[in-house]
C-alpha positions in Angstrom: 0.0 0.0 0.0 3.3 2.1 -0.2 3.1 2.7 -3.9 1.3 5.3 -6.0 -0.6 2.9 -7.9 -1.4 0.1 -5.7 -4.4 -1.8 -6.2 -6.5 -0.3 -4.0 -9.7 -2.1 -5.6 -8.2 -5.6 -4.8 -7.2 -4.3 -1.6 -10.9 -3.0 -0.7 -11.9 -6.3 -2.1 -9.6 -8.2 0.3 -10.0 -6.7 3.2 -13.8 -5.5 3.5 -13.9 -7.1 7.3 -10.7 -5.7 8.5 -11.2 -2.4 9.8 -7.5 -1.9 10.2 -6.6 -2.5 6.9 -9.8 -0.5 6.1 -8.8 2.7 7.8 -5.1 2.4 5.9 -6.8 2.5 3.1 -9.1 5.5 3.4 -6.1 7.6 4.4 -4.8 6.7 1.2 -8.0 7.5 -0.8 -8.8 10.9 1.4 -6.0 12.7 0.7 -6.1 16.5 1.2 -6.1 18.9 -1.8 -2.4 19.8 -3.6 -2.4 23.4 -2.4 -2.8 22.3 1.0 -0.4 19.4 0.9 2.2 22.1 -1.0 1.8 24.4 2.7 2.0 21.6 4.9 5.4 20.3 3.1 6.6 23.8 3.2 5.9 24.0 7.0 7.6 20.8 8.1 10.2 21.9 6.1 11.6 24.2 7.9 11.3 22.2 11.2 12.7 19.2 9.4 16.8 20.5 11.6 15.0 20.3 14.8 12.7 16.8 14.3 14.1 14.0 12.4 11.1 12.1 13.1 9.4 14.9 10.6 11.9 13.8 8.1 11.1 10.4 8.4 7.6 11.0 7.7 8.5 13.0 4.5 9.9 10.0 3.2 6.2 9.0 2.6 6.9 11.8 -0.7 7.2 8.5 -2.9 3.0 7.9 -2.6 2.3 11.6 -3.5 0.4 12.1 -7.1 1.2 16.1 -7.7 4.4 16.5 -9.4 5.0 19.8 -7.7 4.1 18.4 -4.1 6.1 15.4 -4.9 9.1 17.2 -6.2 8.9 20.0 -3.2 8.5 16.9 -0.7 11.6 15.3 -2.1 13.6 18.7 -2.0 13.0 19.1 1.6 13.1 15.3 2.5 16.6 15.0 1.0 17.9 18.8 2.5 17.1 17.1 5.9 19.3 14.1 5.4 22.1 15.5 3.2 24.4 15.6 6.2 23.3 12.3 8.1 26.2 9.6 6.5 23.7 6.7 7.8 20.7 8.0 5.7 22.7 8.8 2.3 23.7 5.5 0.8 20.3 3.9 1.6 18.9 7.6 -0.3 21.2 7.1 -3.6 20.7 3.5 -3.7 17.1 4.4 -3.9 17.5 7.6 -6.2 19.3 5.9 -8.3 16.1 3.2 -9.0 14.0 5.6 -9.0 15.4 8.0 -11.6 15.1 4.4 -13.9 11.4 4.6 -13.3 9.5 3.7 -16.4 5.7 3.8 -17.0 3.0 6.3 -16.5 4.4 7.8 -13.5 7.9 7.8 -15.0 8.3 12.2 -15.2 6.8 12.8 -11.9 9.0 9.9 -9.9 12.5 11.1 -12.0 11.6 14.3 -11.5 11.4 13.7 -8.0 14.8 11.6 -8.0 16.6 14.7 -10.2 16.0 16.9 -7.1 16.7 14.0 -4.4 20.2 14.2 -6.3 21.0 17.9 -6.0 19.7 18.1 -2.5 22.7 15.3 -1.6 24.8 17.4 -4.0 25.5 13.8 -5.4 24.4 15.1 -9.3 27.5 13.1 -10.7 25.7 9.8 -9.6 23.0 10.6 -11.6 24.9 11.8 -14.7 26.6 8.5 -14.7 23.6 6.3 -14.8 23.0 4.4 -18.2 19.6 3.9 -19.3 18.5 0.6 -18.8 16.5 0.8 -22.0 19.0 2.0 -24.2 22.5 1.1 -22.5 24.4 3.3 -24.7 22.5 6.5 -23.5 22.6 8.0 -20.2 19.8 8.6 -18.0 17.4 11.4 -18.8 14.4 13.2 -17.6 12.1 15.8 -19.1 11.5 18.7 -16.4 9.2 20.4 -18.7 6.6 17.8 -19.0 4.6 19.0 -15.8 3.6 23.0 -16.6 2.6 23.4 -13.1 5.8 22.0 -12.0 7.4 24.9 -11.2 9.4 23.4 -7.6 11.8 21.6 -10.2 12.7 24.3 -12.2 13.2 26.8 -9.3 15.4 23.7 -7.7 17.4 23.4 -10.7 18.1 27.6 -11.3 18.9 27.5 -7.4 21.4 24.8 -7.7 22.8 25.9 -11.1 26.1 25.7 -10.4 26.2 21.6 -9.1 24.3 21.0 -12.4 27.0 22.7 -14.5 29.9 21.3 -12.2 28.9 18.1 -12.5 27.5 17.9 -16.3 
């Protein structure tokens, strides 16, 4: 129930007579609107310094459907842990499937990851990445493809200079 497109008619179908599982599943289906979910990642962004357990629960970015929620949740998820050496090499491990994404998610979960990278300042990881599709080719993403997507783009102009560095 972790994933953006789980099956959540199977899973209704399932567990009808758990109320548990039931209650999971309506926080999944009732999710507050974008705008609101854009101030509330804003918010616990700036506390993320003073309580990791707020960046553990921005982790949960990864089920969010908005690409500019999703993108801003990963920009302030990864700032958090960018200096924690436990948290990194489990992050780029992760980044670095995720940026492979494929399918009809595949812009809003790179997007995500392209941002996840800059935030770790770990942008050579990513140009090094070979597209599993086309081996010869490296990795790439289209940060255009969302036009109210603007958290990626103000990322990327913020962080200019690791882009340039690094590519």
């Amino acid at each position: 129930m972790k994933e953006l497109d789980a099956p959540w008619g199977i899973l209704i179908k399932t567990y009808t007579d758990d109320e548990e599982i039931r209650n999971i599943i309506s926080r999944f289906l009732r999710s507050l609107p974008a705008s609101l979910r854009s101030v509330l990642v804003s918010s616990l962004g700036r506390r993320t310094a003073d309580d990791s357990t707020l960046a553990d629960r921005l982790i949960q970015y990864e089920i969010e459907s908005n690409p500019a929620v999703r993108t801003a949740s990963a920009i302030v998820y990864y700032e958090a842990i960018a200096a924690d050496e436990n948290a990194r090499p489990a992050a780029i491990v992760r980044l670095k499937k995720q940026v492979r994404a494929t399918g009809p998610w595949m812009d809003l979960i790179r997007q995500a990851a392209l941002v996840g990278f800059i935030a770790l300042d770990e942008v050579l990881a990513f140009r090094d990445l070979n597209d599993d599709w086309q081996p010869d080719n490296k990795i790439s993403l289209n940060v255009f493809t969302f036009a109210n997507n603007r958290q990626i783009i103000s990322y990327i102009a913020k962080h200019w200079d690791r882009l340039t560095e690094a590519l």
